[in-house]
C-alpha positions in Angstrom: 18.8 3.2 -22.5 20.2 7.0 -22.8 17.3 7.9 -24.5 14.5 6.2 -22.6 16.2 7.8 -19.5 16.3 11.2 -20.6 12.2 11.8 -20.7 13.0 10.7 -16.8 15.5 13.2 -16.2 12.9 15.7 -17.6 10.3 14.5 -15.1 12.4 15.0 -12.3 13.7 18.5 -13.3 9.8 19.6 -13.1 9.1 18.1 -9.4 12.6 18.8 -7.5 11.8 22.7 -8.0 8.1 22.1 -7.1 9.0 21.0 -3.6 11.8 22.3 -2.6 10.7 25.8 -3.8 13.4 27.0 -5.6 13.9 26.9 -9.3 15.9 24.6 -11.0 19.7 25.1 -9.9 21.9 25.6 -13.5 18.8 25.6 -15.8 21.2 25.9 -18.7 24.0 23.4 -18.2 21.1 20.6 -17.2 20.1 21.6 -21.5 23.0 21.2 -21.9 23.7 17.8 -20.3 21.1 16.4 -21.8 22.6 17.2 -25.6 25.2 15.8 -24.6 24.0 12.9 -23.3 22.2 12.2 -26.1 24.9 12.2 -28.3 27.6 10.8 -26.4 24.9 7.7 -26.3 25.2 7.3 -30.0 29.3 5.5 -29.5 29.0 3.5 -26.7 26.9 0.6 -27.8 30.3 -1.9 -28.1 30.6 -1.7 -24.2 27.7 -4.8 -24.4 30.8 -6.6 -26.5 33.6 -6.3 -24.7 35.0 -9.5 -24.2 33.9 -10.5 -27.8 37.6 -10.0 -28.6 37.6 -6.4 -30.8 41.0 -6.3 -29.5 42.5 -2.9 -27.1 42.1 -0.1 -29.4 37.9 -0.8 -29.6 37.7 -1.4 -26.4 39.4 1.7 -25.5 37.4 4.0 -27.3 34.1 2.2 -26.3 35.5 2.5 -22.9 36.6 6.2 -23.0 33.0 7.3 -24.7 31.0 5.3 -21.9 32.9 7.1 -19.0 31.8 10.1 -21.0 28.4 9.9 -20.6 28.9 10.4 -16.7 29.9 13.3 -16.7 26.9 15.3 -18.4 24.5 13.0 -15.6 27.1 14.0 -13.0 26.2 17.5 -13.7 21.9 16.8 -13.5 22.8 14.9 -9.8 24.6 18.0 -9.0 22.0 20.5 -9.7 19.3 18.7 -8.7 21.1 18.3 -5.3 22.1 22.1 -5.3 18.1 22.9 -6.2 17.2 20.7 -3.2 20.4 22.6 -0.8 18.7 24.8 1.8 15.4 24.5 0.1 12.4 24.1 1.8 11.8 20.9 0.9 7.9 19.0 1.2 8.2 15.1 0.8 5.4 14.6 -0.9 4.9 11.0 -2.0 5.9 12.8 -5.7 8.8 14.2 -4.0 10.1 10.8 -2.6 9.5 9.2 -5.8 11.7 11.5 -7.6 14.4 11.5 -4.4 14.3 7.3 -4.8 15.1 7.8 -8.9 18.4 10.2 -8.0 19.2 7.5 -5.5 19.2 4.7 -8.0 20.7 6.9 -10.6 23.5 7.3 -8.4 23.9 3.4 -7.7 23.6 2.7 -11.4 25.7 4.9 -12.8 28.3 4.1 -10.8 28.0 0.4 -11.2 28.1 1.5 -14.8 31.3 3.3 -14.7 32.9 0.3 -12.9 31.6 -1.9 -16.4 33.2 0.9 -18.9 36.6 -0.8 -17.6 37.1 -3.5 -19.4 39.1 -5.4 -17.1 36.4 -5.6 -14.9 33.7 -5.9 -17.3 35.6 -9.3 -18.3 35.4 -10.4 -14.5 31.9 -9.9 -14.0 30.4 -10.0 -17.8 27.3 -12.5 -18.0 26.7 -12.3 -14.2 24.1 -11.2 -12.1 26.0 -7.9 -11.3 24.9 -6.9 -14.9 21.4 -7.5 -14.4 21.2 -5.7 -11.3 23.0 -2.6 -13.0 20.5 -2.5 -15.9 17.7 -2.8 -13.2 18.7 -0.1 -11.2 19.1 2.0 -14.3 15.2 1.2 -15.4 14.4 1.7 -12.0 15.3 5.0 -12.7 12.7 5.4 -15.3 10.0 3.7 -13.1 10.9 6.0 -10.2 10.7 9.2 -11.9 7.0 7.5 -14.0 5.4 7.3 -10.3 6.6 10.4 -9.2 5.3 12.1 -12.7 2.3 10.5 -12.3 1.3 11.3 -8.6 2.8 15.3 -9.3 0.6 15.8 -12.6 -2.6 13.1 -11.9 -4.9 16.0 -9.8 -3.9 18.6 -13.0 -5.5 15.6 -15.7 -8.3 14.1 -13.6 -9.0 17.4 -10.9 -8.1 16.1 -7.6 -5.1 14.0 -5.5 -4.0 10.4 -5.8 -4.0 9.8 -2.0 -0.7 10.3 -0.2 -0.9 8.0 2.3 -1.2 5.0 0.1 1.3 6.7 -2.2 3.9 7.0 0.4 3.1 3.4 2.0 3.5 2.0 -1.9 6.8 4.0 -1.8 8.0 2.4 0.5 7.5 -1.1 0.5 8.5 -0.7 -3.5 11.5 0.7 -2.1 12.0 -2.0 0.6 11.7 -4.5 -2.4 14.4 -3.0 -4.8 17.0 -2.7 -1.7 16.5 -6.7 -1.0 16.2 -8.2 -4.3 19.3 -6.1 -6.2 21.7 -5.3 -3.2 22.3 -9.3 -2.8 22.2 -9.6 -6.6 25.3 -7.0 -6.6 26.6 -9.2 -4.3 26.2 -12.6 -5.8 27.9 -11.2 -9.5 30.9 -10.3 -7.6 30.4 -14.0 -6.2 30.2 -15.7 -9.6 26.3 -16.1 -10.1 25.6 -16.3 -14.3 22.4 -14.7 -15.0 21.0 -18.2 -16.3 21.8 -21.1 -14.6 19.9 -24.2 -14.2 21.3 -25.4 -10.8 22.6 -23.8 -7.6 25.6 -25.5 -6.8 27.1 -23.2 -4.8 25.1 -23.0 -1.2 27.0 -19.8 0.0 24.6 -18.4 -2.3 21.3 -19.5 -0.7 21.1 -16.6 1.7 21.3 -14.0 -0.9 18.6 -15.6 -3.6 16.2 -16.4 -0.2 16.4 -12.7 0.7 15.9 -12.0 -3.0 12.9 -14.0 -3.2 11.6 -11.7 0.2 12.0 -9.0 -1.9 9.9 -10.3 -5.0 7.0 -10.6 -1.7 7.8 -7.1 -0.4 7.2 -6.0 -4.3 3.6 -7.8 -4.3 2.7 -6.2 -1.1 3.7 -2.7 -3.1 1.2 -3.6 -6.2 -1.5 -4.6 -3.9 -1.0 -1.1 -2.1 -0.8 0.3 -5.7 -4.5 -0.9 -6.0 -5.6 0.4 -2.7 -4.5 3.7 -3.8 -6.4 3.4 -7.2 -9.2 2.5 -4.8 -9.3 4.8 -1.9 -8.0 8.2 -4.2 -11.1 7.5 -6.2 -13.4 6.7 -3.3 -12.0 10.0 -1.9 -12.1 12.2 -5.3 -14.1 14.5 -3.4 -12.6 15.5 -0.5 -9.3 15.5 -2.7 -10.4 17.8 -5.2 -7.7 20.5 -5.9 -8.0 23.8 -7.7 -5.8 25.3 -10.6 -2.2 24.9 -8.2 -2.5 21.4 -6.9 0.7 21.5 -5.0 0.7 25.3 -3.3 4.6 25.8 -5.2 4.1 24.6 -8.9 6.2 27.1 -10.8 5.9 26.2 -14.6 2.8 27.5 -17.5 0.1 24.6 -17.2 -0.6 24.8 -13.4 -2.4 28.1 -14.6 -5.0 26.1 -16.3 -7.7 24.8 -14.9 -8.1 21.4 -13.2 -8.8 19.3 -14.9 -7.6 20.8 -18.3 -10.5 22.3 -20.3 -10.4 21.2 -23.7 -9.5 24.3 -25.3 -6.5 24.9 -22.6 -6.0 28.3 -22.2 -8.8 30.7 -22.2 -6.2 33.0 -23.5 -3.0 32.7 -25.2 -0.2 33.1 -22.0 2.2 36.0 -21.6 5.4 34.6 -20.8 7.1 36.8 -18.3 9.6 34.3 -17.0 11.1 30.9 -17.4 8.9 29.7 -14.2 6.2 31.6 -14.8 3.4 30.5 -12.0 6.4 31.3 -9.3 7.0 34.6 -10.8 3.1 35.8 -10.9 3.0 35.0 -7.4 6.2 37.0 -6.2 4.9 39.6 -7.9 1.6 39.5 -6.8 -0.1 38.6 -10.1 -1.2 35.5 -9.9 -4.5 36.7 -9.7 -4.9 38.5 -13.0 -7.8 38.0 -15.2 -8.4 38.5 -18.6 -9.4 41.8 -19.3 -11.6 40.3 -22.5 -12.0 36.8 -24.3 -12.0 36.5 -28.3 -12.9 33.4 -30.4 -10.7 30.2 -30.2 -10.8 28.0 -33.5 -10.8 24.3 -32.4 -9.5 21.2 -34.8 -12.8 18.5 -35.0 -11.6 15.3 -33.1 -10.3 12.9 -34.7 -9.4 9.1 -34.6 -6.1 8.5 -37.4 -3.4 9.3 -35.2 -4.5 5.8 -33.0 -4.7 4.1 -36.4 -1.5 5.4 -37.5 -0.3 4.6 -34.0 -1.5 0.9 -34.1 -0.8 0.1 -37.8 3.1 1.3 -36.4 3.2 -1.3 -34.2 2.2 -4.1 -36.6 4.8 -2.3 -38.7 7.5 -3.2 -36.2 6.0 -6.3 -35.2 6.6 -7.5 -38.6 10.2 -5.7 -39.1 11.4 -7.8 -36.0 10.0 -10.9 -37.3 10.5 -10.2 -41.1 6.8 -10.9 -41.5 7.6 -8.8 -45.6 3.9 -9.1 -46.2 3.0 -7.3 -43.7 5.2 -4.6 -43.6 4.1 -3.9 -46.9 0.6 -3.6 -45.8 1.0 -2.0 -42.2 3.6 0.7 -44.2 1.4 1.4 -47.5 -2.2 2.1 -44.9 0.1 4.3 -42.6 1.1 6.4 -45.9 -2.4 6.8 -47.1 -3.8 7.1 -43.9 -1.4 10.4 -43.7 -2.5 11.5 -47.4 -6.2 11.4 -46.5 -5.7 13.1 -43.5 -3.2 15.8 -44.8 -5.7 16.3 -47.7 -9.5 15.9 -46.3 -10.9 19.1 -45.5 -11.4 20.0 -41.7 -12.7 23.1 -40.8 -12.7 22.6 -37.5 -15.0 24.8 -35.2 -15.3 28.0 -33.5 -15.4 28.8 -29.5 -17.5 32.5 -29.5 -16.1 35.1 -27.0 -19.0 34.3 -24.6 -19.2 30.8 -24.6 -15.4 30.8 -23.1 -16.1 33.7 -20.9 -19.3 31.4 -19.6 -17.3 28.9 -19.2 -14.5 30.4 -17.3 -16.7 32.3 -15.1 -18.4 29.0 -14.3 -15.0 27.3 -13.9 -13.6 29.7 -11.6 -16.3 29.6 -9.6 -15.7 26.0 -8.8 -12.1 26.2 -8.4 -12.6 29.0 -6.5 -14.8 27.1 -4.0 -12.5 24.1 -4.1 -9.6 26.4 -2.7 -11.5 27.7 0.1 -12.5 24.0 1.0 -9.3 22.4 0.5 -6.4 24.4 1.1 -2.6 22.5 1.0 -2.0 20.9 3.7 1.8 20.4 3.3 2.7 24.1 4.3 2.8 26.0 0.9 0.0 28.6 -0.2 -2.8 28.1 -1.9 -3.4 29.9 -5.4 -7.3 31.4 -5.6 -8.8 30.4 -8.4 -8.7 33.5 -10.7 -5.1 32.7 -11.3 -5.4 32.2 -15.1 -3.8 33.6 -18.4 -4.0 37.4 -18.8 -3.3 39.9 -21.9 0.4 40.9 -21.7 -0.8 44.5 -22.9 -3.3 45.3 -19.8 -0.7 44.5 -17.0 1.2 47.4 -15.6 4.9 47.4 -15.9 6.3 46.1 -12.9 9.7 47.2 -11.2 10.9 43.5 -10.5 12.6 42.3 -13.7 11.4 38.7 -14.9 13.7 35.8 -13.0 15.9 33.6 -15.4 15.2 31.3 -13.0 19.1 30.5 -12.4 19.1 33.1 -8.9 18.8 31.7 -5.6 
């Protein structure tokens, strides 16, 4: 669970800066939280087992290590709350997204810390207040993947999933996980088992009917999960979006193009600081061209890492179900799929110096006219669409020093 999380925590560390335009409160003690995390996560499995009679001294130290982990996430709610204090915060549909993760993070976790006690994970172990504390923590995950995708979708596909459908799915997903896992909270403290093939107690009822509202409030957010497929698509044009989809990205790839061209960056990047696209532009930069374009070499396309991808699957599938055979088989074409790809010469293929200066010229002319057309509407500024990588060597020193993005 630590692990699947922490990709989430990531997520939301790139979108709370974005809209709140500020960068990331504590940079280095979030890295740092997340080590932690990570390996503080490796000693408390046994908290699953505590009333499988390990006796007080397991329990302890399974205990101890699980109230542990909260205080590296304490920190990442902290600063991500600090980055958001007197910031001038846009709720975008990404930007609620993320806000409804930290809110579940905060309900889970502390459910969580309440289960490191053994006393009262004996109480409530095998209820429904478990299963609603591992929800909210996946919830978590699924908050932060909706917010990821609406924040990154117009920089892979070149324009905006729509926000009102976005913010209407928001909501009613919202509205669904408040009614089906706040009674659920309610009914473990009340007794409910997680299985159970009659309801004999009917002070109960209330809570699963309003439950069962909530499953209908979570249909009515898929079906407005298809109407925003629909209508951003239908729409692709008027939502087309140049190189800065957002007006107050900060980080490297909202300097390449929109979509991504398939060789990136016309030009390797020069770093100045940690949030590079906010630094160009308070420094009046963000406009800089390359002074000259040399030859990219390009790897040829290839198909093994999908093979290798599905042939692990059928490797695990077999593991779980101790299929030997085909473990042997899945494992022996995933090693020789490596050796032939490791050993096969690929050359690849050359991009000339004026074939990616063609390009770009072309590309900027059509990011450039999408910026005039569509500038952000949520208050922030739009980037023109020159704003690409440039030659550290041709840019004049300049008398503000690079921001380690920990200064507010």
């Amino acid at each position: 669970m630590y692990f699947v999380i922490l990709p989430a925590f990531g997520m939301m560390s790139e979108i709370f800066p974005t809209f709140s335009e500020k960068p990331l409160f504590g940079y280095i003690t979030m890295v740092a939280a997340s080590f932690a995390i990570a390996g503080v996560s490796w000693l408390v499995w046994l908290h699953h087992f505590f009333t499988m009679g390990a006796g007080p001294d397991v329990n302890s130290f399974f205990s101890i290590a699980t109230m542990l982990v909260g205080i590296p996430t304490g920190v990442k709610v902290f600063n991500w709350a600090f980055t958001m204090y007197r910031g001038r915060i846009t709720y975008t549909a990404a930007m609620l997204w993320a806000i409804g993760a930290l809110f579940l993070l905060l309900i889970g976790g502390l459910t969580g810390m309440m289960l490191a006690i053994p006393a009262i994970n004996y109480m409530v172990h095998n209820s429904v207040f478990v299963i609603a504390h591992f929800h909210s923590m996946l919830l978590v995950i699924v908050y932060a993947i909706f917010a990821s995708v609406i924040f990154w979708f117009p920089k892979v596909f070149g324009f905006k999933l729509d926000e009102f459908w976005a913010k209407t799915m928001f909501w009613l997903f919202s509205g669904g996980t408040a009614l089906v896992f706040i009674p659920m909270y309610m009914l473990g403290f009340m007794g409910q088992t997680r299985r159970l093939d009659y309801v004999f107690n009917t002070a109960w009822h209330p809570y699963l009917v309003t439950e069962e509202i909530g499953i209908g409030v979570y249909c009515l957010s898929v079906a407005a999960f298809f109407v925003l497929l629909y209508v951003s698509v239908r729409d692709r044009v008027k939502n087309r979006v140049g190189q800065d989809a957002w007006g107050t990205s900060r980080s490297l790839e909202w300097l390449t193009h929109s979509p991504v061209p398939f060789y990136n960056f016309a030009v390797t990047p020069h770093v100045n600081a940690r949030d590079e696209l906010a630094w160009r532009r308070q420094n009046g930069i963000n406009e800089t061209q390359p002074a000259h374009y040399v030859d990219i070499h390009m790897p040829n396309n290839t198909g093994v890492a999908l093979y290798i991808g599905a042939l692990t699957f059928v490797l695990g599938f077999a593991l779980t179900w101790r299929i030997w055979w085909l473990c042997l088989i899945s494992l022996v074409a995933i090693i020789v799929l490596m050796i032939v790809r490791s050993w096969r010469g690929d050359p690849g293929y050359i991009i000339t110096a004026a074939e990616l200066e063609k390009m770009e010229r072309e590309a900027m002319r059509r990011q450039q006219q999408i910026e005039v057309d569509h500038l952000p509407q949520h208050g922030g500024h739009a980037v023109p669409g020159g704003a690409m990588a440039f030659d550290g060597q041709r840019v004049a020193p300049l008398g503000t020093p690079p921001s380690t993005g920990d200064q507010h």
